[in-house]
PAZATI-426136 format. One record per residue (C-alpha): x negated, y negated, z; residue number from 0. Coordinates in steps of 0.05 Angstrom, whole numbers, plus 32768, in hexadecimal, padded with zeros to 4 digits. Layout:
<nodes>
east->X north->Y up->Z num->NUM .
...
</nodes>
This chain:
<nodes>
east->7F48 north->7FF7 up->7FDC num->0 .
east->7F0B north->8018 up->7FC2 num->1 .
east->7EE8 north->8045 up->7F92 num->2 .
east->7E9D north->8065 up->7F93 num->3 .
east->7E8F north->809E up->7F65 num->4 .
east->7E63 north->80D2 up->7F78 num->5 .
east->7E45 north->811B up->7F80 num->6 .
east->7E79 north->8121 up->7FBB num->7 .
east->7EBA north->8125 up->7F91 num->8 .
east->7E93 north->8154 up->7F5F num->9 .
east->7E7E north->817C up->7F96 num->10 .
east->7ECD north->8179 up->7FAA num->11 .
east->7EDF north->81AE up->7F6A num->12 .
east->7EC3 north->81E8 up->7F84 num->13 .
east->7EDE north->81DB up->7FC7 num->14 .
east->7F20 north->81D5 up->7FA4 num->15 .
east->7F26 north->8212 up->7F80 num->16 .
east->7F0B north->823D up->7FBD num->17 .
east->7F42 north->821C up->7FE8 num->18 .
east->7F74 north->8222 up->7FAF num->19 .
east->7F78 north->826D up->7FAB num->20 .
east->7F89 north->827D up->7FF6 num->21 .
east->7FBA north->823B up->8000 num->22 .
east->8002 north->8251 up->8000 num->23 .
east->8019 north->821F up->8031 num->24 .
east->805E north->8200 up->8015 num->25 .
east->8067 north->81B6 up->8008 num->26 .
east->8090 north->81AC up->8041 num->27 .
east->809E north->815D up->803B num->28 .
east->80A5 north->8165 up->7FE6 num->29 .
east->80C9 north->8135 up->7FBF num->30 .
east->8111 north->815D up->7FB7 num->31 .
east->810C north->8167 up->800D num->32 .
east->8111 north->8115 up->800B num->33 .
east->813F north->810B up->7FD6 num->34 .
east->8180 north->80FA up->7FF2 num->35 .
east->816A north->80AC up->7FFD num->36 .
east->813A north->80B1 up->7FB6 num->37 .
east->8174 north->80CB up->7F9B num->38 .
east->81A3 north->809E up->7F95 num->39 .
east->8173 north->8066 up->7F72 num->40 .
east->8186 north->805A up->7F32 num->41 .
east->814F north->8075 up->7F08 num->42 .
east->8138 north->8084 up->7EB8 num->43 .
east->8127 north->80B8 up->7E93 num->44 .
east->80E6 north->80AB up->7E8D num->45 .
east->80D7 north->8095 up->7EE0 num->46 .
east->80A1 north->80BA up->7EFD num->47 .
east->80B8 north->80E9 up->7F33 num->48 .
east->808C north->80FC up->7F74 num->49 .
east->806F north->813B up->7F85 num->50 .
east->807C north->8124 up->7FD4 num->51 .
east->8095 north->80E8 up->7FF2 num->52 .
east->807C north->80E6 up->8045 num->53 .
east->809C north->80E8 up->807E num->54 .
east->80C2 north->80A0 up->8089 num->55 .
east->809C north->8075 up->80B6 num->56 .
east->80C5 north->8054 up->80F7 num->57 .
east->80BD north->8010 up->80D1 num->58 .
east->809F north->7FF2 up->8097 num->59 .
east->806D north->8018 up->8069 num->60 .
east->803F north->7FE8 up->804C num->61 .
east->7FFA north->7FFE up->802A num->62 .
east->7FDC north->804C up->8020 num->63 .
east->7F90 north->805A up->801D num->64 .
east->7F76 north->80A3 up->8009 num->65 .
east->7F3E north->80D1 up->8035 num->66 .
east->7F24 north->8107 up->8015 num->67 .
east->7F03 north->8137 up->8042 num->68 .
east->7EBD north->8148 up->8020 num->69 .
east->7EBE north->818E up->8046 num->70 .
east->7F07 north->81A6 up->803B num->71 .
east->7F29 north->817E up->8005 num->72 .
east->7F74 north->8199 up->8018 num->73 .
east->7F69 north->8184 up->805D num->74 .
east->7F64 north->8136 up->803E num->75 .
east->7F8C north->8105 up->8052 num->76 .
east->7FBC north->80C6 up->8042 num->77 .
east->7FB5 north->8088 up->8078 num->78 .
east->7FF7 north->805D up->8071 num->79 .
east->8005 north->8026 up->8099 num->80 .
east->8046 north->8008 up->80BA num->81 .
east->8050 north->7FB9 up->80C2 num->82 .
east->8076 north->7FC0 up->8107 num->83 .
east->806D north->7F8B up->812D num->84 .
east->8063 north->7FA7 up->816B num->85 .
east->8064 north->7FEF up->815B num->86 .
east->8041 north->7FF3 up->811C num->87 .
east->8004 north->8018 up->8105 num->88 .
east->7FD9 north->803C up->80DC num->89 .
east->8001 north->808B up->80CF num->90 .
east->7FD2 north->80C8 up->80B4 num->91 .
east->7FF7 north->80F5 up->8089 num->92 .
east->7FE7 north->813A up->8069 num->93 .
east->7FF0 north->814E up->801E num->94 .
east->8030 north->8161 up->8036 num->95 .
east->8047 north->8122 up->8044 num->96 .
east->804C north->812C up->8094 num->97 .
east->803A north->8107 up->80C1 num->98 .
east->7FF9 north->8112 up->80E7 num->99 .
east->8009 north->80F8 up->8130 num->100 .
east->7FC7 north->8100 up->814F num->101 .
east->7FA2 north->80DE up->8115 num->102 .
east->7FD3 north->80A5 up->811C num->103 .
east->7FBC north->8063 up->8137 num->104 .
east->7FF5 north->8042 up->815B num->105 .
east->800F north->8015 up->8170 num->106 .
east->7FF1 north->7FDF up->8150 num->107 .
east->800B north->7F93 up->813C num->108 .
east->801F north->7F8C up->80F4 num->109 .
east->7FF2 north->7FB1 up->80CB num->110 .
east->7FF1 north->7F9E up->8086 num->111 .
east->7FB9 north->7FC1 up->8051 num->112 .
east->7F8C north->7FFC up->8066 num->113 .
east->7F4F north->8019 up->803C num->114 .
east->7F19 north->8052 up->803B num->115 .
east->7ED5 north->804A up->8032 num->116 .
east->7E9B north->8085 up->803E num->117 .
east->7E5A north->807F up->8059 num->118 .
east->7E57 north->8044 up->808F num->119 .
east->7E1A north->8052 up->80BD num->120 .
east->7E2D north->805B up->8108 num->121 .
east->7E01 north->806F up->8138 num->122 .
east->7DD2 north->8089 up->8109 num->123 .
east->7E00 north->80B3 up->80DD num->124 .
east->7E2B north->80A8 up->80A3 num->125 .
east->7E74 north->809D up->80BE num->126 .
east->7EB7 north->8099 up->808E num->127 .
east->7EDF north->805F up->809E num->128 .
east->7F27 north->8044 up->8097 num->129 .
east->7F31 north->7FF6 up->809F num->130 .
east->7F77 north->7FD9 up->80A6 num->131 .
east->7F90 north->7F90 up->80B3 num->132 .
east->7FB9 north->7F7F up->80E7 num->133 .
east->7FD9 north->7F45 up->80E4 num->134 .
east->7FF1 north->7F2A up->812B num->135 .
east->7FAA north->7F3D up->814B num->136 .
east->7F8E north->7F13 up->8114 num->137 .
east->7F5B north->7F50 up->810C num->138 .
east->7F46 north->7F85 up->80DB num->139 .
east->7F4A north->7FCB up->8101 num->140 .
east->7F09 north->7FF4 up->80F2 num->141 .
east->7F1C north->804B up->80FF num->142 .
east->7EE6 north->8087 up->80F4 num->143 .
east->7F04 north->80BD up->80CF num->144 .
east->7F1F north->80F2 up->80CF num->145 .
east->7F30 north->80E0 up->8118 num->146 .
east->7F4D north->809E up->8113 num->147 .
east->7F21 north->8087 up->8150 num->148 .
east->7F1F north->803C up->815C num->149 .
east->7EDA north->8029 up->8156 num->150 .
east->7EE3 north->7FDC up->8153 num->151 .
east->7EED north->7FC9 up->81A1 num->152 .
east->7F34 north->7FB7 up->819B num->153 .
east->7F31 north->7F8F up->8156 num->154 .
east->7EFC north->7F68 up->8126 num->155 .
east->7F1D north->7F23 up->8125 num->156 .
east->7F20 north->7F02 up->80E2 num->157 .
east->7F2A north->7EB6 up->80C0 num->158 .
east->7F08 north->7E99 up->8106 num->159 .
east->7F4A north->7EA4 up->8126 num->160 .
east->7F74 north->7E81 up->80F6 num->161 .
east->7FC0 north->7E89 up->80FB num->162 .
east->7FCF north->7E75 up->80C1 num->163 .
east->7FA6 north->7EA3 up->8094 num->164 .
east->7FB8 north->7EE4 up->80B8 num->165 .
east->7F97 north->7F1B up->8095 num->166 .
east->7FBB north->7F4E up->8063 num->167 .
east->7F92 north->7F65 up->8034 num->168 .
east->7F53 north->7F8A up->803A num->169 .
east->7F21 north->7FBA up->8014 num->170 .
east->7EE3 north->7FD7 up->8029 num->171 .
east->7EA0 north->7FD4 up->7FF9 num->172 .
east->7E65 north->8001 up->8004 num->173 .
east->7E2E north->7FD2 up->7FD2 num->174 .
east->7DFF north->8018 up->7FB7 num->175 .
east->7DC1 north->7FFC up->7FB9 num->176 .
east->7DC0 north->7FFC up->7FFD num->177 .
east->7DFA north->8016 up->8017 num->178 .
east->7E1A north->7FCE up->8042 num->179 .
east->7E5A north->7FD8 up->804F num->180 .
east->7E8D north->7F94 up->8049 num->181 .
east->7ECB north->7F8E up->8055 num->182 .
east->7EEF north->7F57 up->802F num->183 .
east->7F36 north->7F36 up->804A num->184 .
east->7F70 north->7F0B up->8031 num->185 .
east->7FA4 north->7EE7 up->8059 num->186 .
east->7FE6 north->7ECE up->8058 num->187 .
east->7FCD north->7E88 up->8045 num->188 .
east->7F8D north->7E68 up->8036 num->189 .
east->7F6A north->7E30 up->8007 num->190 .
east->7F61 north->7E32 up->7FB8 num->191 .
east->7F1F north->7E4A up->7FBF num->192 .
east->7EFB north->7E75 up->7FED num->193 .
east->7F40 north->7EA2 up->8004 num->194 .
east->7F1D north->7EDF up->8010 num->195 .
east->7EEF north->7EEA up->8041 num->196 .
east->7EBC north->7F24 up->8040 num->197 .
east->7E9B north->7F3E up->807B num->198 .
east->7E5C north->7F6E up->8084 num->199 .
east->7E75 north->7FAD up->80B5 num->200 .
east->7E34 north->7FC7 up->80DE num->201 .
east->7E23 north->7FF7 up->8114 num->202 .
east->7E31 north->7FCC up->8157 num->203 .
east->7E02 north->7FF3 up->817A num->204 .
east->7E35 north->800D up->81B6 num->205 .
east->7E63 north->803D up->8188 num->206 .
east->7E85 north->8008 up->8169 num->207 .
east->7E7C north->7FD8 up->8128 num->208 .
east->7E7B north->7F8E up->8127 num->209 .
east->7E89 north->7F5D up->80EB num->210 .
east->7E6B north->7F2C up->80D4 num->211 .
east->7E82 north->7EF2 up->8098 num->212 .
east->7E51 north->7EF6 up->8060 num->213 .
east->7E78 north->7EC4 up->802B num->214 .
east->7EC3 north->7EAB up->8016 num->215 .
east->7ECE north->7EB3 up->7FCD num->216 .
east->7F0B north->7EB9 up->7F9C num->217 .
east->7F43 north->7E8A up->7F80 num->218 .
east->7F85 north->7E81 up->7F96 num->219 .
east->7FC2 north->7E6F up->7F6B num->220 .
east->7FEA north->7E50 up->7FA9 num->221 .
east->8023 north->7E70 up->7F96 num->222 .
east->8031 north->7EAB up->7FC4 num->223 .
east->7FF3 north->7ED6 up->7FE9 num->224 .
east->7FBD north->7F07 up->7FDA num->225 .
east->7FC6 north->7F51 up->7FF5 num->226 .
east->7FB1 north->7F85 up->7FCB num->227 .
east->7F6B north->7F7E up->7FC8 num->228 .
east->7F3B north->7FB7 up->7F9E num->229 .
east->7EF8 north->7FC8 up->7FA5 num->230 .
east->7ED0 north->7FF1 up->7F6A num->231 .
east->7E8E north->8002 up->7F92 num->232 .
east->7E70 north->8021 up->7F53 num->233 .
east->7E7C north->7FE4 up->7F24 num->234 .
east->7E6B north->7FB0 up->7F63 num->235 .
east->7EA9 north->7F8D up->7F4E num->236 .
east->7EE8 north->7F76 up->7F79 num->237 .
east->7F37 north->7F6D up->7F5B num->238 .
east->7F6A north->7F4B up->7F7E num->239 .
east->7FB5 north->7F44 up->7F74 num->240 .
east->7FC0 north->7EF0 up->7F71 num->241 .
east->800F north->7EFC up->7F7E num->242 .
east->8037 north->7EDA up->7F48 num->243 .
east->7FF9 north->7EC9 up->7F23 num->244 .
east->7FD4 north->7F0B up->7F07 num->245 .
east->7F8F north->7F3B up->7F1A num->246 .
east->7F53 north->7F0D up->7F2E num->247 .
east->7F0C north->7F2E up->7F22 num->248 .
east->7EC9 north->7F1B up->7F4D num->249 .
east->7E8C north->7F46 up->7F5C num->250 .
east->7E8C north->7F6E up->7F9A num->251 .
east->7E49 north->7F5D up->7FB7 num->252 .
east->7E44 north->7F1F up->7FE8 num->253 .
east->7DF5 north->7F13 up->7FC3 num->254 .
east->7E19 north->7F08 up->7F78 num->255 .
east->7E3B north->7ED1 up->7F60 num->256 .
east->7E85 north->7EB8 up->7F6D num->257 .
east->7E90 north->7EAA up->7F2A num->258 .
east->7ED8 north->7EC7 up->7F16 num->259 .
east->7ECB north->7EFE up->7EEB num->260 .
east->7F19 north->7F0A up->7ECC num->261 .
east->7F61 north->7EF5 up->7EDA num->262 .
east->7F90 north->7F25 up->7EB6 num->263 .
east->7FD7 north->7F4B up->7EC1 num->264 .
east->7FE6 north->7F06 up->7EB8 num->265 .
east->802C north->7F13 up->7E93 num->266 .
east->8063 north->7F57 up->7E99 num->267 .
east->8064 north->7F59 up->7EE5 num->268 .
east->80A1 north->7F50 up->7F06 num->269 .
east->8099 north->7F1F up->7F4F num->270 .
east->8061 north->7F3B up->7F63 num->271 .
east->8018 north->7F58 up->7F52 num->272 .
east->800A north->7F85 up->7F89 num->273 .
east->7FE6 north->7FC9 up->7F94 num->274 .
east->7FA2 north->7FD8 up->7F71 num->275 .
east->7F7E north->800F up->7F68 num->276 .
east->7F4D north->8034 up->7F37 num->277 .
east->7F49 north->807F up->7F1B num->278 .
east->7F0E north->8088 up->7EFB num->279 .
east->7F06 north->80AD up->7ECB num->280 .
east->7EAB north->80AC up->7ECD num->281 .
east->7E7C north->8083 up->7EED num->282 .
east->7EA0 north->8044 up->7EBE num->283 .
east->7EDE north->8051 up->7EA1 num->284 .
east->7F21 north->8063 up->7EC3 num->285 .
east->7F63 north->8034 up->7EC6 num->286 .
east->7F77 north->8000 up->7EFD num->287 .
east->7FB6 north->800C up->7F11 num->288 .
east->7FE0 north->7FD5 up->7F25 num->289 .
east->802C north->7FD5 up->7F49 num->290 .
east->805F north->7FA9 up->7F2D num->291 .
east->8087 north->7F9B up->7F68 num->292 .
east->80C1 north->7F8A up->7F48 num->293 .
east->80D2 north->7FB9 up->7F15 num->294 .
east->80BA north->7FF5 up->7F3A num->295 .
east->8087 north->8009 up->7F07 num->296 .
east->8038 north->800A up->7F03 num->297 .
east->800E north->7FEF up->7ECD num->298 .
east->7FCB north->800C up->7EB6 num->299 .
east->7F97 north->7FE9 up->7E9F num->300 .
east->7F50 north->8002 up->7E86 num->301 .
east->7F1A north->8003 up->7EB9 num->302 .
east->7EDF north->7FF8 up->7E8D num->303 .
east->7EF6 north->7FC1 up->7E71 num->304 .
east->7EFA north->7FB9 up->7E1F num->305 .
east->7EB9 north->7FBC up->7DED num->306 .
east->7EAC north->7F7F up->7DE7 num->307 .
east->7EBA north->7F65 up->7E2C num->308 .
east->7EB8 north->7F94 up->7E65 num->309 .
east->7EE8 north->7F57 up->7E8E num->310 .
east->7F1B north->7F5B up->7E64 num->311 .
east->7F4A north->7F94 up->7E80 num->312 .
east->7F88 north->7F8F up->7E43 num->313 .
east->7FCA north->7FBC up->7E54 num->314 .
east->7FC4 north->8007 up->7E41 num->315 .
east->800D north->8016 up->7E5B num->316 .
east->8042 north->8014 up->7E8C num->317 .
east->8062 north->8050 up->7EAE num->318 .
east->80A4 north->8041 up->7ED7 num->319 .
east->80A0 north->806C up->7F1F num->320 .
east->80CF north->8082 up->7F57 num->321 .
east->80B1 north->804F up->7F88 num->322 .
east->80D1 north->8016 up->7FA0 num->323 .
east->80B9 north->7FCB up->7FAD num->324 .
east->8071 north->7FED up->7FBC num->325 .
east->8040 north->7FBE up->7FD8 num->326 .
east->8005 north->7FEA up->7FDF num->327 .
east->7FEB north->8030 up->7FB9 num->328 .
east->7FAE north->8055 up->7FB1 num->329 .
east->7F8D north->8087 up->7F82 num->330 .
east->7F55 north->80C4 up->7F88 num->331 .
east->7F41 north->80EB up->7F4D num->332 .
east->7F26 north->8123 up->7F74 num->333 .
east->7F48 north->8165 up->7F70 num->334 .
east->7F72 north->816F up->7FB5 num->335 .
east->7F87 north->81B7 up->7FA2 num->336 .
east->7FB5 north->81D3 up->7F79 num->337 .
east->7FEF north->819F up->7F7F num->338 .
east->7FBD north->8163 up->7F6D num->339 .
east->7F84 north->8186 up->7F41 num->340 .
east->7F78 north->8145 up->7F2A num->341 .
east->7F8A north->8113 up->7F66 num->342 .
east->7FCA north->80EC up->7F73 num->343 .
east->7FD5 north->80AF up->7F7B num->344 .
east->8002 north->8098 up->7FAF num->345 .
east->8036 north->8059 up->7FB4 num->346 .
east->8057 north->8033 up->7FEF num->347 .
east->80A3 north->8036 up->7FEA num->348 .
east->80D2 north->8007 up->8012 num->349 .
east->80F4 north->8044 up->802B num->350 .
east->80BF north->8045 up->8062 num->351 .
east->8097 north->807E up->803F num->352 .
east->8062 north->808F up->800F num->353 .
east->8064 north->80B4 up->7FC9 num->354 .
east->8032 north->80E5 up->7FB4 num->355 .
east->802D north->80E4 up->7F63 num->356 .
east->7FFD north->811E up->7F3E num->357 .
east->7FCB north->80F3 up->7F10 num->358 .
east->7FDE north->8125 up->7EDC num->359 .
east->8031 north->810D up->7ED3 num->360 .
east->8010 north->80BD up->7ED7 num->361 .
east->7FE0 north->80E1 up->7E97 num->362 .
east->801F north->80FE up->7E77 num->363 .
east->8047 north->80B3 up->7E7B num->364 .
east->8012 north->808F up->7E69 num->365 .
east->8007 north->80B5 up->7E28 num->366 .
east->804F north->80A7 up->7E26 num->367 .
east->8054 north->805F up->7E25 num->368 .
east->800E north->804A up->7E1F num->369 .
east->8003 north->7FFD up->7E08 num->370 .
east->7FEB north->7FF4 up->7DC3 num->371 .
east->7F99 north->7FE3 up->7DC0 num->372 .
</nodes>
């Protein structure tokens, strides 16, 4: 997943509070409409409750990525995908949680992580993209937005065909200085060193984009896999979950080094690091978010790093949700109207759906239980 921050989302406010005063539409898919099957979790006091949780997909929700539509925030919306094998795909949903049909993309083969990224150049103009992974095409799965149109001729195959290292994870990094858009992918399996792959995404010429492998970078525990992969375009730096292990940090552009910035999450999370994402808060500060699998809980962790080390990312807190087993979530800190005036975030749960949080409850919790400096 990625972050940029810019005049856009600033530009989003006014847009906002225009939309916000003739929007009466109801939350049709809210959290209490789904809550026979939430319900009967066994939850705390103190678990974070969703303003909506989506329709349920026909399989296996996997991994959310945000849009936010620069001309009519309200009208933004959440890409999730489903990991059927034959009759998976990448679902568009509203802020109401429903399903989009004809901004769906399906069916498709397995499809694992999705992400967002603004501003890839096709055909001349800037184009909004969404790039998911699927698995048993051994391909990453490049869409224009708000659409959904394939623009990748059937597939952008990854790993030089290699079975064995079929591609789940993927984010999508715009470098600013010039505007290059990468992709960068982890598998299933791969070596030590060198497990994820990044690839520069360019006009194709014909309508579509083509790919091509610019460097493999980043260390690999061995234990499980990498998924959850995290691109901050405005720091130029790269997080990974290392499953089992902890966070890995690299820089984002292919030109820098592959030194290993950080490891950290290293100890708390129960079987496995997964989702990553980043509100920000400025151009530098904010909080990574990552999911703890296991417990159903996410843990925050400062964007900008500490004073004297802006690697070291130490706990600030730990806030228990409704979500359950999520593999993938996202984050926007623009305003999406009155329900989210300042973003959501928004978690996988194994209950084949997706659960929209307001950032202001994660703020509440998180002054709640937040981890001594």
């Amino acid at each position: 997943m990625s972050v940029a921050i810019n005049a856009r989302i600033v530009a989003l406010i006014g847009v906002v509070i225009a939309a916000s005063a003739c929007d009466t539409r109801p939350s049709r898919a809210s959290a209490d409409s789904a809550a026979p099957a939430a319900a009967a979790l066994p939850l705390s006091p103190d678990t974070l409750r969703p303003t909506v949780i989506t329709d349920t997909l026909p399989g296996d929700s996997d991994d959310p990525a945000i849009w936010v539509d620069p001309a009519n925030p309200m009208a933004s919306m959440v890409l999730g995908t489903d990991k059927g094998d034959s009759t998976g795909g990448v679902y568009a949903f509203d802020l109401s949680g429903h399903i989009i049909r004809e901004r769906s993309a399906t069916p498709l083969r397995r499809m694992n992580n999705v992400d967002v990224q603004t501003g890839l150049t096709l055909g001349g103009r800037p184009t909004d993209i969404a790039v998911a992974s699927e698995r048993l095409r051994q391909s990453i799965r490049v869409f224009a937005l708000p659409a959904m149109r394939a623009i990748d001729n059937g597939g952008l195959p990854v790993f030089d065909g290699d079975t064995t290292r079929a591609p789940m994870g993927v984010a999508v990094y715009r470098r600013p200085r010039d505007g290059a858009v990468f992709a960068i992918v982890g598998g299933k399996g791969g070596p030590a060193t060198g497990y994820l792959w990044q690839y520069r995404l360019e006009d194709a010429g014909n309508g579509t984009v083509k790919a091509t492998k610019v460097r493999a970078f980043g260390q690999y525990s061995g234990r499980k896999e990498i998924e959850a992969i995290l691109v901050d375009d405005a720091l130029g730096v790269v997080y990974y979950s290392d499953e089992g292990v902890g966070v890995r940090k690299y820089w984002a552009d292919p030109d820098s080094s592959d030194t290993p910035l950080a490891l950290f999450a290293t100890a708390g999370v129960v079987d496995d690091h997964e989702g990553l994402a980043v509100y920000p808060t400025s151009d530098s500060t904010g909080y990574i978010i990552l999911s703890d699998q296991g417990a159903n809980r996410i843990h925050l962790f400062p964007r900008e790093g500490t004073s004297a080390n802006r690697h070291d990312h130490p706990l600030r807190g730990v806030i228990p949700v409704q979500a359950q087993q999520t593999d993938g979530l996202d984050v926007t800190a623009a305003p999406l109207g009155p329900s989210y005036p300042k973003g959501m975030l928004v978690m996988m749960s194994n209950r084949g759906a997706f659960h929209y949080y307001k950032w202001e409850d994660i703020e509440a919790a998180l002054a709640r239980v937040r981890a001594p400096r």
